[in-house]
Every structure is written in structure tokens, then in C-alpha cells.
ZAVEX-59693 format. One line per 3 residues: number of its first residue (from 1); their letters; for each residue x, y, z of N, C-alpha, C. Coordinates in steps of 0.2 Angstrom, whole numbers, plus 5000, padded with zeros to 4 digits. Example, Ala and Ser with C-alpha at 12.3 -4.5 7.8 and 13.67 -1.06 7.14 Angstrom:
2
1) AS) 5066/4972/5039/5062/4978/5039/5066/4984/5039  5064/4989/5035/5068/4995/5036/5064/5000/5039 $
END
This chain:
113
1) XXX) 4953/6516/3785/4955/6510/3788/4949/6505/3789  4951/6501/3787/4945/6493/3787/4947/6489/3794  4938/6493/3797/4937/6488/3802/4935/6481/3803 $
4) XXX) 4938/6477/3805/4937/6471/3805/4932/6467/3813  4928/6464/3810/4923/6461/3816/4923/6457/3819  4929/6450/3817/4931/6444/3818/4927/6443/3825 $
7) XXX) 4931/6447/3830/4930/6444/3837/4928/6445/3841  4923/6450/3838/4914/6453/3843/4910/6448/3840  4911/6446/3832/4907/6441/3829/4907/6436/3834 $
10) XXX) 4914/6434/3834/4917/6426/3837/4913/6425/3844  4915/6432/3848/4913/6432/3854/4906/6430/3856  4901/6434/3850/4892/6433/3853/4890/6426/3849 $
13) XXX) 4894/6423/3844/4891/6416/3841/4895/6412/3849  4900/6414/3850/4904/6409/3859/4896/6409/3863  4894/6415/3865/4890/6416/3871/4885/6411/3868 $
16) XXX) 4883/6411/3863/4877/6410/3857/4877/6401/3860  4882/6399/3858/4882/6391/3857/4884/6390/3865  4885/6393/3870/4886/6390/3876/4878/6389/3878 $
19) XXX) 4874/6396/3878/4870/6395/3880/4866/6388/3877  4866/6386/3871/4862/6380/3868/4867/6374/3870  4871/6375/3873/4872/6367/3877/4870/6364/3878 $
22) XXX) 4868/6359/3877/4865/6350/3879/4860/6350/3872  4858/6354/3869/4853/6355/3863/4854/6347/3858  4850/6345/3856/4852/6340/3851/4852/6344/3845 $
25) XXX) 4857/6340/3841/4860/6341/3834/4861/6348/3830  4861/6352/3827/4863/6358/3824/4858/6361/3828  4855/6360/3834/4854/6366/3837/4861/6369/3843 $
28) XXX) 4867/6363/3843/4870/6366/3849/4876/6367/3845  4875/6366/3839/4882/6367/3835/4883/6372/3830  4877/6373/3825/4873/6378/3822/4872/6386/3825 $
31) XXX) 4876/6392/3823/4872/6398/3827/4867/6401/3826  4865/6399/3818/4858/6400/3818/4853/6397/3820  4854/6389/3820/4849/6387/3823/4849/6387/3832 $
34) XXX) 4855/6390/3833/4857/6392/3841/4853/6396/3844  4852/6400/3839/4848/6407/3842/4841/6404/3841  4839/6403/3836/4831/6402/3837/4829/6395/3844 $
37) XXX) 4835/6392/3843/4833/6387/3849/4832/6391/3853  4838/6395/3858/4836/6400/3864/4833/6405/3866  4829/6409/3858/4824/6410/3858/4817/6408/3861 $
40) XXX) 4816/6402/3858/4811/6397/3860/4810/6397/3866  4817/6392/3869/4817/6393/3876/4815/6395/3878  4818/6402/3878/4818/6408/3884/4808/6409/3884 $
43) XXX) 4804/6407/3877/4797/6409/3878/4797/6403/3882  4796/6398/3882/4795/6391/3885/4797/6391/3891  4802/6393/3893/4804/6396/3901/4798/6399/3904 $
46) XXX) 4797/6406/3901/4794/6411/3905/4788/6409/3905  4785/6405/3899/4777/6403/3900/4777/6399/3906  4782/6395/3907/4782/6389/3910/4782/6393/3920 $
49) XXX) 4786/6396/3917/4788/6401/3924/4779/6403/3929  4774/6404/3924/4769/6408/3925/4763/6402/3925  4764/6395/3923/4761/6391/3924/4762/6387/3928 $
52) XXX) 4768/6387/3931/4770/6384/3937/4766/6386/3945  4766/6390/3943/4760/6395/3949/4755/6394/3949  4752/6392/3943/4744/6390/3944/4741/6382/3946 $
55) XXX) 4747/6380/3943/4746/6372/3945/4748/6373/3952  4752/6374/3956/4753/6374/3961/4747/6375/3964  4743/6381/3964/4737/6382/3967/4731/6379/3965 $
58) XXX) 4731/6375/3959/4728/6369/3959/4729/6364/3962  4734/6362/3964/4736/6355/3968/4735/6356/3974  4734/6365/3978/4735/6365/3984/4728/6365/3986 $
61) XXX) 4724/6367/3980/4715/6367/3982/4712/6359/3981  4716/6354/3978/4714/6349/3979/4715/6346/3985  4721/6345/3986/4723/6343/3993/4718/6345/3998 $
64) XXX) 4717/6353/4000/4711/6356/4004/4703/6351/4005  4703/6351/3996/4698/6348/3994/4697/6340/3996  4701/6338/3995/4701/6329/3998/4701/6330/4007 $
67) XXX) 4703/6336/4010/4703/6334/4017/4698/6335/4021  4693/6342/4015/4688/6344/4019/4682/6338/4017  4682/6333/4012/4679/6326/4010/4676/6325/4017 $
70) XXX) 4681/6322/4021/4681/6318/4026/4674/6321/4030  4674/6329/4031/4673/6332/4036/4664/6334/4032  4662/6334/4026/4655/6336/4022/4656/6339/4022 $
73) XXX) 4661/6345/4020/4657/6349/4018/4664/6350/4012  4660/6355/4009/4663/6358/4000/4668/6362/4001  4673/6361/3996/4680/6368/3997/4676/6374/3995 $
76) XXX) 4672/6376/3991/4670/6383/3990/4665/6385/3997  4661/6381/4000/4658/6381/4007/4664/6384/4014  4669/6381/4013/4676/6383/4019/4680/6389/4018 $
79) XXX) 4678/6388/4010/4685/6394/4009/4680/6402/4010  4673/6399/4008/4669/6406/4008/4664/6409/4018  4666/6403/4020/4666/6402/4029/4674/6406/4032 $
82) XXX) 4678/6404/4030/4685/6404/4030/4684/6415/4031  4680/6415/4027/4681/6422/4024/4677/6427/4030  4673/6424/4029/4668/6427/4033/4670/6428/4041 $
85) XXX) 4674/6424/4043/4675/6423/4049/4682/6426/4049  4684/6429/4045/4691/6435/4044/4698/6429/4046  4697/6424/4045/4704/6420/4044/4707/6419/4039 $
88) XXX) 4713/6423/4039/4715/6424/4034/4723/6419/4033  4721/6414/4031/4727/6408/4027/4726/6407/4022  4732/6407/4019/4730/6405/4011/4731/6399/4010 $
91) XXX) 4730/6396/4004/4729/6389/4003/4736/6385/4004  4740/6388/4003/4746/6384/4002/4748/6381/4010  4746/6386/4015/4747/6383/4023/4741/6377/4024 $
94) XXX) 4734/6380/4021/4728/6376/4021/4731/6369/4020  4734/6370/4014/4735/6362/4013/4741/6360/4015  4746/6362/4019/4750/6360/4023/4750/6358/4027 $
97) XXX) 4744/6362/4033/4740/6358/4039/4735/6354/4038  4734/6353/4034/4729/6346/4030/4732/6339/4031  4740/6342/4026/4744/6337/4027/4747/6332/4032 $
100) XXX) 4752/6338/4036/4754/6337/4041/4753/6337/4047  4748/6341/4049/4742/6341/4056/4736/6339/4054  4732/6333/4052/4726/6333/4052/4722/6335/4055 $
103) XXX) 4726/6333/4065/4719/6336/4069/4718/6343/4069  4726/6347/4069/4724/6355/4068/4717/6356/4063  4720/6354/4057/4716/6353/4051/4708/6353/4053 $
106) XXX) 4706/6346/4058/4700/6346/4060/4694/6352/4063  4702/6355/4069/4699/6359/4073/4699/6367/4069  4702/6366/4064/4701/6375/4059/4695/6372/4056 $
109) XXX) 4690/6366/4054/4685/6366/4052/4680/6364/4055  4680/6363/4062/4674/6365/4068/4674/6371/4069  4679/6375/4070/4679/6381/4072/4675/6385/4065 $
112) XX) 4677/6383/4058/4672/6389/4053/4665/6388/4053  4665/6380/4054/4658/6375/4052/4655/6378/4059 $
END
């Protein structure tokens, strides 16, 4: 007996082009060019996923950096003071309290200085 594939095929080209929705032109209409579109994607995503993490801790070491400006001395100076004085925050609150409590901010940099 001849097995027929019609609607396992039907079913994974459906999933295929739902996932490449919004896609311009024969990528969201095409299921070959479906696939390699969400192929892509999915690399684009995940890089982006793992890139996203670095800039953030780039932007939160500038922030640190523009507020210890004011006070002379260097971010590699505070963060290596920071260390040594067993205070353990990491950047992300650093530049929080920068932001949002300058004076805290001041008083955690007399207290390392």
C-alpha cells in the first residue's frame, strides 16, 4: 500500500511559513527560502542573545566611568580599591547608584579612596 505524505509535508511547510512571518518577499511565501530565512535568524538571534550581555556591561562600565570623572580618580583605580576592600557589587548596581543616588555614589567613593 502507497503511503502518501501530503499532510506531514503540509503540516512542517504551515509551521515553516508561520514562523517567517513579517519576512519580506519570497522569504515568507517561499518554503525554501522560509527555511533558510529562519535558519539565519535563529543564528542572528542567538548571537545577538550573547552580544547583548557585553554591551550592557559596556554601557554600565561607562556610566561608573563618567561618575567616578567628577571625583579623579580612574574606573580601573575604584574597581581595583573596590576589590581590595572586599565590597562586593557589581557593575550593574554601580551604575545604578551613580545614576540614581549620586550622593550614595560619592560616599561608596570616599569610603574606597
Amino acid at each position: 500500500m502507497r503511503i502518501k505524505r501530503g499532510v506531514t509535508s503540509h503540516k512542517r511547510h504551515k509551521r515553516l511559513l508561520e514562523l517567517a512571518r513579517g519576512y519580506r518577499g519570497g522569504r515568507s511565501k517561499l518554503v525554501k527560502e522560509a527555511r533558510q530565512a529562519i535558519i539565519h535568524a535563529g543564528a542572528d538571534a542567538y548571537r545577538g542573545r550573547k552580544e547583548k550581555k557585553r554591551q550592557m556591561r559596556s554601557l554600565w562600565i561607562t556610566r561608573i566611568n563618567g561618575a567616578l570623572s567628577q571625583h579623579n580618580i580612574s574606573y580601573s583605580q575604584f574597581i581595583g580599591k573596590l576589590k581590595s576592600k572586599k565590597i562586593n557589587l557589581d557593575r550593574k548596581i554601580l551604575s545604578q547608584i551613580a545614576i540614581e543616588d549620586p550622593q550614595a555614589f560619592e560616599n561608596l567613593v570616599k569610603k574606597v579612596v
